[in-house]
TORDRENTI-763023 format. One record per residue: residue number from 0; residue in three letters; x, y, z of N, C-alpha, C, O in turn. Coordinates in steps of 0.1 Angstrom, whole numbers, m for minus. Layout:
<recs>
  resi  resn    npx    npy    npz   capx   capy   capz    cpx    cpy    cpz    opx    opy    opz
   NUM   ALA      X      Y      Z      X      Y      Z      X      Y      Z      X      Y      Z
...
</recs>
This chain:
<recs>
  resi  resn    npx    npy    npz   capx   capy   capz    cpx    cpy    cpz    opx    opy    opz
     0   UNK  m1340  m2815   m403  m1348  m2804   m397  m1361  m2803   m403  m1371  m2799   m396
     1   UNK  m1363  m2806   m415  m1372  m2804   m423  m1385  m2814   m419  m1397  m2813   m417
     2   UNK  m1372  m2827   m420  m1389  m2838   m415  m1391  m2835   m401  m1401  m2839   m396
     3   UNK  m1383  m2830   m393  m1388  m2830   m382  m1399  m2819   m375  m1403  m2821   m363
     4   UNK  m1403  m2805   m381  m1407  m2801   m388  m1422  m2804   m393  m1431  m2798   m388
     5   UNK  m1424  m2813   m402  m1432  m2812   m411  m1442  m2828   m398  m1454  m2828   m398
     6   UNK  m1431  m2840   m389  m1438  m2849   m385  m1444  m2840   m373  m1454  m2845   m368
     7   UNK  m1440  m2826   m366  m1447  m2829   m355  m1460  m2823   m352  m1466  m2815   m359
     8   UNK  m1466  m2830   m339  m1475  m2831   m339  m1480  m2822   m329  m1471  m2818   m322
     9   UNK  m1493  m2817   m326  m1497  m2809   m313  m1509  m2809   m308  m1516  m2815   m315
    10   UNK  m1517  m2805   m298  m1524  m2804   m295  m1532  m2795   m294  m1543  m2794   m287
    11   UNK  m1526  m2785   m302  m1535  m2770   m303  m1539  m2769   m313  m1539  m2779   m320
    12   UNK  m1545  m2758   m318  m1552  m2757   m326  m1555  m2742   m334  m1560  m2734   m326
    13   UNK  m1553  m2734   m349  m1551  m2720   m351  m1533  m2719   m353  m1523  m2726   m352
    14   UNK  m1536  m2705   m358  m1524  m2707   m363  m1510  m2703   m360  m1501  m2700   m368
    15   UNK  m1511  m2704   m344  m1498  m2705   m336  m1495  m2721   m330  m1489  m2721   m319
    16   UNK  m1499  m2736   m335  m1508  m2747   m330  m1491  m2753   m333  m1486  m2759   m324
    17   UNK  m1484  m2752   m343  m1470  m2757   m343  m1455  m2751   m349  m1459  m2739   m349
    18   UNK  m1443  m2750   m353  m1435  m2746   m357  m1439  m2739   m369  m1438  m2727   m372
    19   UNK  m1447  m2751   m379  m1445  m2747   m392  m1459  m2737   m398  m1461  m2732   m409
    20   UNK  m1470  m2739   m380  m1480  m2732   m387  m1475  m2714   m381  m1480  m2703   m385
    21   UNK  m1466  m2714   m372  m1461  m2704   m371  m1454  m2697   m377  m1453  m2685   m377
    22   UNK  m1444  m2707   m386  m1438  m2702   m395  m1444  m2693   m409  m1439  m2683   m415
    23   UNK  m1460  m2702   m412  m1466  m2697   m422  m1473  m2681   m418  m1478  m2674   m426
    24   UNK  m1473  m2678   m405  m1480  m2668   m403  m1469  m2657   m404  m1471  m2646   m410
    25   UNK  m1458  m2659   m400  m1445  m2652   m395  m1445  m2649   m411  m1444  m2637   m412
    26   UNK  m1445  m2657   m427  m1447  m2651   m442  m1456  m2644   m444  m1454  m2634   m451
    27   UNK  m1469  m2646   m437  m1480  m2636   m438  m1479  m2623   m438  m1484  m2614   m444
    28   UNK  m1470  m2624   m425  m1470  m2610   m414  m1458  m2600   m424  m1459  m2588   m426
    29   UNK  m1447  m2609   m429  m1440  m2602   m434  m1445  m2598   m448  m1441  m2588   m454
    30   UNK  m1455  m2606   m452  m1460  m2599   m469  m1467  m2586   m466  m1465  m2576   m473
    31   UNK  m1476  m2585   m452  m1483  m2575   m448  m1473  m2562   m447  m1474  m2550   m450
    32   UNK  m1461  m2572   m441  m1453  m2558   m439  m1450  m2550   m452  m1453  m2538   m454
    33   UNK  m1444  m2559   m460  m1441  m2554   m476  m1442  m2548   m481  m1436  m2539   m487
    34   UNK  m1465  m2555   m478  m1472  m2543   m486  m1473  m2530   m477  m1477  m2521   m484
    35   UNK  m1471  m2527   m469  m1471  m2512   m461  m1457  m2510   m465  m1457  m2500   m472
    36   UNK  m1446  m2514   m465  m1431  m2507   m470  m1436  m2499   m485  m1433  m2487   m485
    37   UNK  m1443  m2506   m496  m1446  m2508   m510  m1456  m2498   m512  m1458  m2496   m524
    38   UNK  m1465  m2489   m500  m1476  m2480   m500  m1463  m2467   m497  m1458  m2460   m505
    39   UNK  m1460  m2468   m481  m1448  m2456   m484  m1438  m2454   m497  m1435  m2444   m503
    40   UNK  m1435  m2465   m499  m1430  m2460   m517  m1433  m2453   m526  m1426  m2446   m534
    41   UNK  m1446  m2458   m524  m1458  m2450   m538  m1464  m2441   m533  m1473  m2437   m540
    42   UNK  m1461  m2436   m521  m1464  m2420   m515  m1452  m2415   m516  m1456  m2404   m512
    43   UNK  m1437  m2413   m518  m1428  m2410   m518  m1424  m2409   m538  m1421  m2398   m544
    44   UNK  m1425  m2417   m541  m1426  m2415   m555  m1440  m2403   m559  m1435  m2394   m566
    45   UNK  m1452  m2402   m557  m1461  m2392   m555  m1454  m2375   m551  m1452  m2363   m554
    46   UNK  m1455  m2382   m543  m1447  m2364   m538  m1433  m2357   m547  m1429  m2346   m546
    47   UNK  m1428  m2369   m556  m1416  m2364   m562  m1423  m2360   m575  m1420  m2351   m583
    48   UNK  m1431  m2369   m576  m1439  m2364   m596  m1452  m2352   m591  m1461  m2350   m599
    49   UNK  m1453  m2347   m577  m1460  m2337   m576  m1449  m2327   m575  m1452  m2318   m582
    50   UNK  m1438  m2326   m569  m1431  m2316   m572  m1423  m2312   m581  m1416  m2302   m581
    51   UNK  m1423  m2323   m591  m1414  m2323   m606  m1429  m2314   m613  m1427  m2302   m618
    52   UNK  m1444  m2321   m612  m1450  m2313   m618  m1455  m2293   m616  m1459  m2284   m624
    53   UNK  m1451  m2296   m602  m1451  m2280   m599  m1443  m2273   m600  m1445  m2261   m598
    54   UNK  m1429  m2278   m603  m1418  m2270   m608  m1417  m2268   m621  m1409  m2260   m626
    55   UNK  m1426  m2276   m628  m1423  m2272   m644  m1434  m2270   m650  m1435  m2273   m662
    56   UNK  m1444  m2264   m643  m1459  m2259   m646  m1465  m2260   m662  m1476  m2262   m665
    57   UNK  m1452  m2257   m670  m1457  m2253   m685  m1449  m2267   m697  m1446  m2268   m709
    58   UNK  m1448  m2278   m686  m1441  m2289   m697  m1451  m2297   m697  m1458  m2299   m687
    59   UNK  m1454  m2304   m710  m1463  m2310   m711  m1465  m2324   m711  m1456  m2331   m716
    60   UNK  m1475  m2330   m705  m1473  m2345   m697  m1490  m2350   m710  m1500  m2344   m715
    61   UNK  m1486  m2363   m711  m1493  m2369   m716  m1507  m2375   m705  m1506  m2379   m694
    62   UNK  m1516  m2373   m711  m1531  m2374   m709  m1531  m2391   m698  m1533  m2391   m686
    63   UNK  m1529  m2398   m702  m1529  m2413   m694  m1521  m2413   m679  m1524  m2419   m669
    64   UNK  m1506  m2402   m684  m1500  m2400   m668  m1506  m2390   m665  m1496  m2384   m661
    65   UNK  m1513  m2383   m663  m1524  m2376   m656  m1532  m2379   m646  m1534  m2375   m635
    66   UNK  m1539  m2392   m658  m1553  m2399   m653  m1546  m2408   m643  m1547  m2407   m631
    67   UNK  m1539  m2417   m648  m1529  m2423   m633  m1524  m2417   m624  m1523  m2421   m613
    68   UNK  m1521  m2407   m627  m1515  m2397   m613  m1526  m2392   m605  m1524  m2390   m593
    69   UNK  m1537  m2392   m610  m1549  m2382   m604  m1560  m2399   m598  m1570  m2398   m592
    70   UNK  m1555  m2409   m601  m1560  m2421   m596  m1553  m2423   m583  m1560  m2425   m574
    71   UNK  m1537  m2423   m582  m1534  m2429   m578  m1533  m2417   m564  m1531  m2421   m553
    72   UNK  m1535  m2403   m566  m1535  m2396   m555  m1546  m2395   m546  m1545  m2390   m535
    73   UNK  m1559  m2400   m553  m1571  m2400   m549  m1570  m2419   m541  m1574  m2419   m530
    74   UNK  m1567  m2430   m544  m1560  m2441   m535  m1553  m2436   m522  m1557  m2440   m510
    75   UNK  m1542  m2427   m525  m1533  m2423   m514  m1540  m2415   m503  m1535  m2413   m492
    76   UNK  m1552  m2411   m507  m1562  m2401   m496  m1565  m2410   m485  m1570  m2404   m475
    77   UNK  m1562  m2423   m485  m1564  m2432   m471  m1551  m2435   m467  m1541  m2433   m473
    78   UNK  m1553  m2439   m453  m1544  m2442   m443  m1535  m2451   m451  m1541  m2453   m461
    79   UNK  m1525  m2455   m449  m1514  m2463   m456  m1518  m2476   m451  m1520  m2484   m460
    80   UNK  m1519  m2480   m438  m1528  m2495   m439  m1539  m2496   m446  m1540  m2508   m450
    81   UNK  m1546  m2490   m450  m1559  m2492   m456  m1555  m2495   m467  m1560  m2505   m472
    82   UNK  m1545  m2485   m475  m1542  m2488   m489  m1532  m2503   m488  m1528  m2509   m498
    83   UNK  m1529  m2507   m477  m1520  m2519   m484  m1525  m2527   m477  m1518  m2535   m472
    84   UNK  m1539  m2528   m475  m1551  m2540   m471  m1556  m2540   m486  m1559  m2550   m492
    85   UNK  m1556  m2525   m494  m1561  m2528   m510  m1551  m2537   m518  m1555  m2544   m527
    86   UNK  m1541  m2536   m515  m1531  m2541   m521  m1529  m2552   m519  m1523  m2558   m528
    87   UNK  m1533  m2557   m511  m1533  m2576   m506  m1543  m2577   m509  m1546  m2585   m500
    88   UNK  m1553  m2576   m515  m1568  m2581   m519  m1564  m2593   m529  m1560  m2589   m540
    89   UNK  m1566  m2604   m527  m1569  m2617   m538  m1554  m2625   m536  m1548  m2631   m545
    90   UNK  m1552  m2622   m521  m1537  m2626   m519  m1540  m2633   m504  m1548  m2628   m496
    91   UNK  m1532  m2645   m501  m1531  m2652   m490  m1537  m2644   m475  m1546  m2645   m467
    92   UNK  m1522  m2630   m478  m1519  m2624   m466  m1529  m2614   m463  m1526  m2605   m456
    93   UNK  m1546  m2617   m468  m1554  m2602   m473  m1562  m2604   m460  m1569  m2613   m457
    94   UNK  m1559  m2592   m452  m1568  m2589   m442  m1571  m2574   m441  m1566  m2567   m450
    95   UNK  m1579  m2567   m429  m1584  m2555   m428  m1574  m2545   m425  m1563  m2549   m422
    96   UNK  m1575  m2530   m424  m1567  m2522   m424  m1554  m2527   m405  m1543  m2529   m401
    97   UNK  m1564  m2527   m401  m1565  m2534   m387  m1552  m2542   m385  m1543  m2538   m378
    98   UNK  m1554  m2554   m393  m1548  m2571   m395  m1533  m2562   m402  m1523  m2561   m395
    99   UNK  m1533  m2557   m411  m1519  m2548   m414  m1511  m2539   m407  m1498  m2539   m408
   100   UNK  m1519  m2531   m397  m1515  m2527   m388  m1503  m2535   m379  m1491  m2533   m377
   101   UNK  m1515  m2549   m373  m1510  m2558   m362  m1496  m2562   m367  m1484  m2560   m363
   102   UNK  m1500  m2567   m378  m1486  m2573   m385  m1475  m2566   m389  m1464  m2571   m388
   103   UNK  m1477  m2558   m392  m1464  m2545   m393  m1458  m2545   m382  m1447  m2550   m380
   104   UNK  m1464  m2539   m372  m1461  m2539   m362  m1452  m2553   m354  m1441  m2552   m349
   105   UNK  m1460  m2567   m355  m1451  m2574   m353  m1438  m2576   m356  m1428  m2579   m349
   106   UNK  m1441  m2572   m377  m1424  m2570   m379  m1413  m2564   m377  m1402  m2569   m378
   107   UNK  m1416  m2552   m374  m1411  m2540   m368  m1405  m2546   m356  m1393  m2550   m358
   108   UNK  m1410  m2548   m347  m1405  m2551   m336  m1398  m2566   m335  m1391  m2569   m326
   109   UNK  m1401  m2576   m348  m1388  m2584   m343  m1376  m2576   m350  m1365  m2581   m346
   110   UNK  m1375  m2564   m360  m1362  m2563   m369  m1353  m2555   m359  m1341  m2555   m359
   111   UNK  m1364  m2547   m348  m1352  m2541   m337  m1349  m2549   m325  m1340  m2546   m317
   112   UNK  m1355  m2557   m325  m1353  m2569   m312  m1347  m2583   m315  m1354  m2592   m319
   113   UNK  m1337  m2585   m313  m1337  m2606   m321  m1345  m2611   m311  m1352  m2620   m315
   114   UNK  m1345  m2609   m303  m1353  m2617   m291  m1369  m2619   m295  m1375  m2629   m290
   115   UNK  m1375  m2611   m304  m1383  m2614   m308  m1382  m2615   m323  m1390  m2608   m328
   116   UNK  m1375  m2621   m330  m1374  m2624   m348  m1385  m2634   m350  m1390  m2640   m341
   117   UNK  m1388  m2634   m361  m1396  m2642   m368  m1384  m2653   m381  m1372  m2651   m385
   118   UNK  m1393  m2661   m383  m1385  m2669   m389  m1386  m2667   m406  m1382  m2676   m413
   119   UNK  m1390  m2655   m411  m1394  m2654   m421  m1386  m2653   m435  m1391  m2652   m446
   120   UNK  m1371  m2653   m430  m1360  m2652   m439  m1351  m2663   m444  m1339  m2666   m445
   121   UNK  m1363  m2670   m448  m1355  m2682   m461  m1356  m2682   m471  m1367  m2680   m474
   122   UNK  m1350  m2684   m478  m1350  m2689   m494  m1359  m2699   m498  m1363  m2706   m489
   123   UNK  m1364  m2700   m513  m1374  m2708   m517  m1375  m2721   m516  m1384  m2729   m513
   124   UNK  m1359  m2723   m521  m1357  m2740   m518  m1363  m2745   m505  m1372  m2754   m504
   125   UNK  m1356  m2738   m496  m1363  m2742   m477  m1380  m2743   m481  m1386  m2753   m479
   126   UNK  m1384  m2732   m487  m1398  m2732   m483  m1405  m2744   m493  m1414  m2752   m489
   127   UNK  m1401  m2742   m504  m1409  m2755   m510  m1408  m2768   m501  m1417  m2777   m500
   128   UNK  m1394  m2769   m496  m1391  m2779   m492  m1395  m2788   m478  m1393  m2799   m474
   129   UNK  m1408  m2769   m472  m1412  m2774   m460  m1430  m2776   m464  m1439  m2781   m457
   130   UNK  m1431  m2772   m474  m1447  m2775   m482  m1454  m2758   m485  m1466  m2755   m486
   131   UNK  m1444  m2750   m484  m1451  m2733   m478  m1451  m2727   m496  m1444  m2733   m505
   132   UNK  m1453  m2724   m498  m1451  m2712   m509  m1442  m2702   m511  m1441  m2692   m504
   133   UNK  m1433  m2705   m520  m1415  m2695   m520  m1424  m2680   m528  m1436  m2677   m531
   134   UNK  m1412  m2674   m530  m1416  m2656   m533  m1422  m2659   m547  m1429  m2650   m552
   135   UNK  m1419  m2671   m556  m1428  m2669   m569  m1434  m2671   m571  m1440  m2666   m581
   136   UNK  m1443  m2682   m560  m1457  m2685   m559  m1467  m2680   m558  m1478  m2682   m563
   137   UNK  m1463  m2672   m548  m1476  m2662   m544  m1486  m2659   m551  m1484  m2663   m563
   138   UNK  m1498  m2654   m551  m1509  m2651   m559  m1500  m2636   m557  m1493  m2631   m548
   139   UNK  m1506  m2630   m573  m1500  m2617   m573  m1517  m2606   m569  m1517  m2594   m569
   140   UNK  m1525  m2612   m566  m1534  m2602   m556  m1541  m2597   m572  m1536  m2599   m583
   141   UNK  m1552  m2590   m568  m1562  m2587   m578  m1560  m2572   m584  m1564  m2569   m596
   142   UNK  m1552  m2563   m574  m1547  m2551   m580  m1533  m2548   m582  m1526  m2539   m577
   143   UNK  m1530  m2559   m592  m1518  m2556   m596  m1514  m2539   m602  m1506  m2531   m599
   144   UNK  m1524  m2540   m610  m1525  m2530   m621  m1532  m2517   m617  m1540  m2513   m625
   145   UNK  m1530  m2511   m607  m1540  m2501   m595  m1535  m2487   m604  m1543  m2479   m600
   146   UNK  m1527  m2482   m612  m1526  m2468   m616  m1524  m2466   m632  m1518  m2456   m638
   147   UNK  m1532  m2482   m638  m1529  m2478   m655  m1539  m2472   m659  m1550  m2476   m654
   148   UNK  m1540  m2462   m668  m1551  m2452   m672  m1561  m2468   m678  m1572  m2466   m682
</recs>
């Protein structure tokens, strides 16, 4: 399956042109997805260390989780695509708030549809094995580090 795969050929062009350049976009779409799963996270974690802080008004929090907390709520003040278009910055899958949108969306709708799945659920071995980039390769993107004082 692999070499057959990797010999064919086509006459199109962009990156729906064969199996495997569809395959590489169907990784894209799902990194995009990730990073929007990975923004609701860190708005859900927010809201729990805002209401841990407002319940205990008089305990005292160190100066650095402050300044991260007061970074990372001032980040959260944009739309959740926007923040995980920040989050893919210096990464394969990095496009505009827009392009995160589209792609979420695609994912979304294959995980409630099989009729429309993407092929995006293999293991590393498969992917090295088709020339693609497995989950350790990846570039880890330029804002790794988005809430250290």
């Amino acid at each position: 399956m692999i070499e057959l795969l990797k010999r064919e050929k086509t006459s199109r062009r962009g990156s729906n042109a064969s199996f495997l350049a569809r395959f590489h976009q169907d990784l894209k779409d799902t990194e995009r997805w990730d990073a929007v799963m990975e923004v609701r996270r860190i708005r859900s974690r927010a809201r729990q260390d805002d209401a841990a802080l407002n319940a205990c008004r008089k305990r005292k929090v160190t100066v650095g989780f402050m300044r991260s907390h007061k970074k990372r709520d001032e980040w959260l003040k944009q739309d959740t695509f926007e923040c995980a278009a920040i989050l893919l910055k210096g990464r394969d899958a990095h496009v505009t708030a827009h392009g995160v949108r589209r792609s979420y969306k695609k994912v979304e709708k294959a995980l409630k549809d099989p009729s429309h799945a993407i092929g995006a659920w293999f293991d590393d071995p498969f992917l090295k094995s088709l020339g693609l980039q497995g989950l350790q390769e990846r570039k880890p993107g330029t804002n790794t580090f988005l809430f250290l004082p």
